[in-house]
N, C-alpha and C positions, 0 to 999 in steps of 0.2 A: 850457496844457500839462497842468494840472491832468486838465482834462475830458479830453484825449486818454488819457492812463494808464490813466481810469477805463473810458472804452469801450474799449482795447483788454483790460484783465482782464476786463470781461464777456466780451467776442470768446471770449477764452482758459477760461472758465469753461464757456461755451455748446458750444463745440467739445470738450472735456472732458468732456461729458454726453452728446454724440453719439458721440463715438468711444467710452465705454463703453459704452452703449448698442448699438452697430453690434459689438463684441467680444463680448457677453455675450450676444447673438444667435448670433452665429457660434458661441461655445459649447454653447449651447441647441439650435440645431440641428445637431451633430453626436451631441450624448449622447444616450443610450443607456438605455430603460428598464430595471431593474435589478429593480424587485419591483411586486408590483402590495399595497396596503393596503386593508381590505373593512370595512367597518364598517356595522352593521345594526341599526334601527332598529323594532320589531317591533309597534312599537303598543300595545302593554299587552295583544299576546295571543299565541295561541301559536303556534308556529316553522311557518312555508311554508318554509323554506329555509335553508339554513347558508349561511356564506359559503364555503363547500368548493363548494356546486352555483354561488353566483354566479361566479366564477371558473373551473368546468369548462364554462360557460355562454358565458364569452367566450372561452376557451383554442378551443373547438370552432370556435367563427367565426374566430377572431383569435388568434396568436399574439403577444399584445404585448408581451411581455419577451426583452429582445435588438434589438427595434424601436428606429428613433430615437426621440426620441420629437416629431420635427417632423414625422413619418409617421404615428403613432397621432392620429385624429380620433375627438375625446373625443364630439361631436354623437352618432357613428356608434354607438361603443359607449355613449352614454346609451340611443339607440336600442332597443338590443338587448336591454339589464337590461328597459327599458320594454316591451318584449313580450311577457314573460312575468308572466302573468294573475294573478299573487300581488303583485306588485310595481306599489306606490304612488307613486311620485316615486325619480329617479335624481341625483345629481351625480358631474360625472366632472372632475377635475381634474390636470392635471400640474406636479409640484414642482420647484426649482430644484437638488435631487440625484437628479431621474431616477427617483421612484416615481411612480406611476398612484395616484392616491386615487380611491375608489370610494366614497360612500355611498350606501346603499339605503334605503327606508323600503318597508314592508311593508304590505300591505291589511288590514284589519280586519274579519273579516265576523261579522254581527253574528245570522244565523240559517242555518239548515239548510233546504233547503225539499224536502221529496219529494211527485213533483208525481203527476199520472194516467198520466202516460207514462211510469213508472219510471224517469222519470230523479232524479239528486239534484244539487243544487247549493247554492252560498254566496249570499247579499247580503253587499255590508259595507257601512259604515256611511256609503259615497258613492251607494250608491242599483246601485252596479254587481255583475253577476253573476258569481260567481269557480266557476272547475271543483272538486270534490271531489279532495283530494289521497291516492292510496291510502298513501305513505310517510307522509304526517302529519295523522294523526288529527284532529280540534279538536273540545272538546268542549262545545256551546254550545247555545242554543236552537232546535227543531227546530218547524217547520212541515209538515202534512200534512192530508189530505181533500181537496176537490172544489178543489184547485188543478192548474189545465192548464196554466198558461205554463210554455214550455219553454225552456230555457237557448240563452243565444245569448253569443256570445264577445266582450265587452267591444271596441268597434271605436272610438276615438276619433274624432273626426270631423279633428280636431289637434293635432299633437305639444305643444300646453299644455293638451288635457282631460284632468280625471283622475276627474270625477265624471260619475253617467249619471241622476240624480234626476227631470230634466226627460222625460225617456224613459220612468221610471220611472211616472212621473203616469199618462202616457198607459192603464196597465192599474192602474184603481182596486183592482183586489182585490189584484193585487204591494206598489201605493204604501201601503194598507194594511196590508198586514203588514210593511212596510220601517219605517212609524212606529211601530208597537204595539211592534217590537223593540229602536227607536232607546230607547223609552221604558222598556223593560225593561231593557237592555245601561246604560242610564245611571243607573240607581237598583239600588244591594246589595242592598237589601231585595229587591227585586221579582227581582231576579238572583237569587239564594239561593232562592226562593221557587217562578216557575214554569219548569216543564218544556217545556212541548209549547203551538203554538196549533193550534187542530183548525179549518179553513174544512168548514164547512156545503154543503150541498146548494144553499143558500140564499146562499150566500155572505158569512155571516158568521162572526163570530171566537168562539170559546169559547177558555179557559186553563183548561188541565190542570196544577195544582200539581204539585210531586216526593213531597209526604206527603201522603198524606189520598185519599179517592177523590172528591173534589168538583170539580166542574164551574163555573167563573167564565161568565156568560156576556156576554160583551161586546154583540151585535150588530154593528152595521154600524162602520164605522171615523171617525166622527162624535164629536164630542165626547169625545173621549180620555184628555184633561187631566181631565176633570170625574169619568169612569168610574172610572179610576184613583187620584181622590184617595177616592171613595166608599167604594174595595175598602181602600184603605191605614187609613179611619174605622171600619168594622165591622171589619177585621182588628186592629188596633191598641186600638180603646177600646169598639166596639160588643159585638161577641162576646166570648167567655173562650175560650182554649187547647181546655176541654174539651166547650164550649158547641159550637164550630166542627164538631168532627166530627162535631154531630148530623147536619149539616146535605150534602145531595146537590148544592143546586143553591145558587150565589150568583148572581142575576140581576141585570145592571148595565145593562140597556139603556134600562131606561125613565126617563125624568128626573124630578128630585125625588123618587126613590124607590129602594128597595133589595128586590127582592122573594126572599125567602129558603123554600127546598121542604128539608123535613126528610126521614130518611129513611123 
């Protein structure tokens, strides 16, 4: 008698959980979006977008507020945030009071490149190439001389790529300046310090500091790590402050050595 009690409470416990379940559906699909929430994630750099354009971005496709919201398909508007070329990873989720949560996170780009064909454009720090924003400025490291690649519109291959690095390889003088930057954007010092890479004729890299009229010269995009720490040993302990401006040319290309032209 015992055991039958016991399986008929479970019966009564299990049927409990489905008929709430089958109710709080029925709820869920009759309500009603009510606001949509944006929340923006910007990368540590400066503003592509407000959440004022993400939201006139889906208002324009989709009116979702007033929608059920067993009719808004969050896929579709992830979709959409994700198409526009500023924008790094999307979630789109819907709450059990009827808001649309949105968050964004934002591309990072980490140089400027102005190429031969007057065009200008972004890298960021996924290898992918982002359009110049005329509403928002950003103010970072710039790339220019005998660079020809021409901007091409970031095309996933599928809705889970968000980097294009591998793509990137493919044009040694882009994937080059895509590390020299990743190495700059990642170290204060070196941030604070240069301005401009200049590609050669020759196609290789010089660095144009913000103070001083001297000329870093790197070479080819080889040995980076080693170049770098070279320039960081004479800037830091090898030269003086006043010693440095003697100096026109800091040559970093040749190994085990530092060869420095006065003016």
């Amino acid at each position: 008698m015992r055991k039958i009690i016991v399986i008929l409470a479970w019966i009564i416990f299990v049927a409990g959980i489905i008929f709430a379940l089958f109710y709080t559906g029925i709820i869920n699909r009759n309500k009603t979006c009510t606001s949509v929430d944006i929340s923006i994630d910007y990368n540590k750099s400066e503003m592509f977008f407000s959440k004022e354009d993400i939201q006139d971005y889906i208002y324009k496709n989709d009116t979702v507020v007033g929608k059920k919201l067993s009719d808004i398909n969050v896929g579709m508007v992830e979709n959409l945030i994700l198409s526009n070329q500023y924008v790094y990873n999307a979630d789109v989720f819907k709450t059990m009071n009827g808001i649309l949560k949105i968050s964004v996170v934002q591309r990072k780009p980490i140089i400027r490149i102005y190429n031969t064909k007057n065009q200008q454009y972004y890298i960021d720090d996924k290898g992918v190439k982002m359009p110049i924003s005329d509403r928002y400025p950003v103010r970072i490291l710039i790339a220019n001389g005998y660079i020809d690649s021409v901007y091409t519109p970031f095309v996933p291959s599928n809705h889970m790529q968000r980097e294009d690095t591998i793509a990137l390889q493919k044009d040694s003088l882009m994937y080059g300046l895509f590390r020299i930057a990743g190495i700059i954007n990642n170290d204060d010092f070196l941030k604070a310090m240069i301005e401009e890479v200049y590609v050669t004729r020759d196609h290789e890299f010089e660095l144009i500091p913000k103070i001083g009229n001297q000329v870093i010269i790197l070479g080819d995009a080889s040995d980076l790590k080693v170049k770098f720490e070279k320039l960081f040993t004479i800037y830091k302990e090898g030269i003086s402050q006043n010693a440095w401006e003697k100096y026109k040319i800091i040559n970093l290309k040749f190994k085990n050595q530092v060869v420095c032209t006065k003016n």
